[in-house]
Steps between C-alpha positions, in 0.01 A plus 500: 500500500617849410552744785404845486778628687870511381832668611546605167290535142674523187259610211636370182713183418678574224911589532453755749240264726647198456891592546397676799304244635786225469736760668254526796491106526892460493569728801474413829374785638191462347432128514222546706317764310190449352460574131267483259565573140210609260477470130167414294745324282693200534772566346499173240620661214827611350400885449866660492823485474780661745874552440741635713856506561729403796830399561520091648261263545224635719150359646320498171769268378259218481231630282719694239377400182797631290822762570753667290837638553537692156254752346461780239350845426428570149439835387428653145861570483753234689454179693620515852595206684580392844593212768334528780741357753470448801129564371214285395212603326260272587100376411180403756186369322225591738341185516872395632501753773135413571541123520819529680391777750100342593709148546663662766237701617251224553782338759413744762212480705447893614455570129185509371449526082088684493396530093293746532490899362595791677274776486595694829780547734356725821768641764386523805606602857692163536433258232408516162180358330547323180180427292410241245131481340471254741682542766700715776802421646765684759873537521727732696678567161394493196729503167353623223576429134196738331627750349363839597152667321705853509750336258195484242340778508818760564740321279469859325708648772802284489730358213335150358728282281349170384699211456264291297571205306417154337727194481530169344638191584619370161624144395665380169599201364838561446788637745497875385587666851769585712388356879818677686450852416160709503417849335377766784371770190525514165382817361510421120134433448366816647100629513461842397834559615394502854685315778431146372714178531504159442616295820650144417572184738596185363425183712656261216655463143127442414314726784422875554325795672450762258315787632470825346516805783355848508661791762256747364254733666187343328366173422451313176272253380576136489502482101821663543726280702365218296604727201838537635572173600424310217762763266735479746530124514476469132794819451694483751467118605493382167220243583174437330450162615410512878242404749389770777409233850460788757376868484546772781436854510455760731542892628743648735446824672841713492389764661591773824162447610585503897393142567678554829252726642203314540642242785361583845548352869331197433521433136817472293463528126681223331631421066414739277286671763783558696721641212698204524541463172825704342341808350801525190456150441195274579753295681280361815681163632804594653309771583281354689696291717695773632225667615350217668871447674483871644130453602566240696766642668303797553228289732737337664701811605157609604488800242246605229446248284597741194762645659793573221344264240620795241826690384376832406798563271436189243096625499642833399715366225201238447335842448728647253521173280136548465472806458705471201287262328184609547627818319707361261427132445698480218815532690465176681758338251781772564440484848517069530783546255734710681368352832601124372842625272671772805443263762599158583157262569676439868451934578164459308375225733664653816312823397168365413498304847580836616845412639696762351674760703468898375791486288390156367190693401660834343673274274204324381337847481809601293452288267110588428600846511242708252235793484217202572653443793596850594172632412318195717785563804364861542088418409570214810623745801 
């Protein structure tokens, strides 16, 4: 039987929910707390696809489904390449991270797994109230993965980049790719010369991911990915024999939106909600587990659960990055160009993990140097 009453709520199972939730369950300070996760879905179904990099083998070790140590940028004008050592760029399918994470999940007794909807989280003197159509239950603490109303209906007020996309898994009969090295952009098949990419991973000589990217301040319909897909495997693939076995698309919000505002004593906002996700990037999985690391630590030392989840000098050069291409989209392939060809991938990584000391950062700056981004420096005090 379900109880009503729980230590803690987390609203939302998806990468946020679920890596905080085994977190929780692998510390002993809170192996007695109550928990209770809740999700109208069950999460059965591969509906992304996360990559990351790190140096070593880490905790996801186990469910990596494929990792490179080589990659490429390839711009309109040169091909930049790059090792990645001591590096690993490295791919979760959800339904991986699912499987893996509710396996271990279902071990512990004080969590509970409740598929129903969320439509209300009340804060009260106490204890919050969370309500289903169905059904209220209590917890001293509730994370929450919703992301906030204000965000759609003042999205006027702040920058908004989309980073929307479609992808294919593609097979082919015969070995035609290169499993050891992946392509992070490749800018030759551009839409309306707006910041548009195609993003390659190859899982075997006769395997890929092909997904065509947008980093653009609008949407687009879904004609066009399909549009761009197809010429870019035929062009720039060479393949016109090939079967498509797995489809995933989705939208990103890059955006200075302040996510971080709407936590309060009792409620912690969590993902995407949280602004957890990189704003420059769409980069959420490293992300995310850092944050959870330094909330923890943050109950335990008895402070506010938020307390220093953000570095207010990466949001402001978050800030400036997008400020840049919602102005001037069509600048995104200078910017990735110099970004990829003036700096080694190891300062890139350390500075998108937001690692990088000051004079780490005025040399990526240097090298990015332009009116776009002197123009958006001043627009952004």
């Amino acid at each position: 039987m379900i109880s009503n009453q729980f230590d803690y709520i987390i609203i939302g199972s998806g990468l946020a929910g679920l890596q905080l939730a085994l977190s929780l369950s692998r510390d002993e300070y809170f192996q007695n707390k109550k928990i209770a996760l809740l999700d109208k879905s069950s999460k059965s179904e591969n509906d992304k696809t996360w990559c990351f990099w790190e140096q070593g083998i880490e905790k996801w070790e186990s469910i990596i489904h494929k990792s490179w140590s080589a990659g490429e940028v390839i711009t309109s004008n040169k091909q930049i390449d790059f090792q990645l050592e001591p590096y690993r760029y490295k791919m979760i399918r959800s339904i991986d991270f699912y499987s893996y994470v509710l396996a271990e999940l279902n071990k512990i007794s004080t969590i509970e797994f409740i598929h129903e909807e969320v439509i209300a989280a009340e804060e009260k003197e106490n204890t919050v109230k969370v309500s289903t159509p169905s059904q209220t239950y209590q917890a001293a603490h509730v994370f929450d993965s919703r992301i906030p109303e204000e965000y759609f209906s003042n999205q006027k007020d702040y920058i908004n980049i989309f980073q929307h996309f479609k992808g294919w898994m593609i097979e082919t009969e015969k070995p035609v790719f290169t499993p050891d090295k992946f392509t992070m952009m490749d800018y030759r098949l551009k839409w309306k010369n707006s910041t548009s990419f195609t993003y390659v991973l190859p899982i075997s000589p006769t395997k890929a991911f092909v997904e065509y990217t947008f980093f653009t301040p609008f949407i687009t319909d879904e004609t066009v990915y399909d549009e761009q897909l197809k010429r870019y495997i035929e062009k720039y693939l060479q393949l016109n024999q090939y079967k498509i076995t797995e489809t995933e698309k989705g939208i990103i919000p890059m955006t200075n939106f302040p996510f971080h505002k709407y936590h309060s004593n009792r409620i912690t906002k969590i993902g995407t909600a949280g602004g957890w996700v990189k704003a420059s990037t769409g980069y959420s999985f490293k992300h995310t587990e850092k944050k959870i690391e330094k909330l923890l630590k943050n109950i335990k030392e008895n402070k506010v659960f938020h307390y220093d989840l953000y570095n207010a000098k990466f949001q402001y050069f978050d800030k400036i990055f997008l400020k840049v291409l919602e102005e001037e989209n069509e600048k995104g392939e200078w910017i990735f160009e110099n970004f990829y060809e003036k700096n080694s991938i190891q300062q890139v990584f350390q500075y998108l993990d937001e690692e990088t000391t000051m004079a780490q950062d005025l040399k990526i700056m240097g090298s990015l140097f332009s009116s776009a981004f002197i123009k958006a420096f001043f627009k952004s005090l």
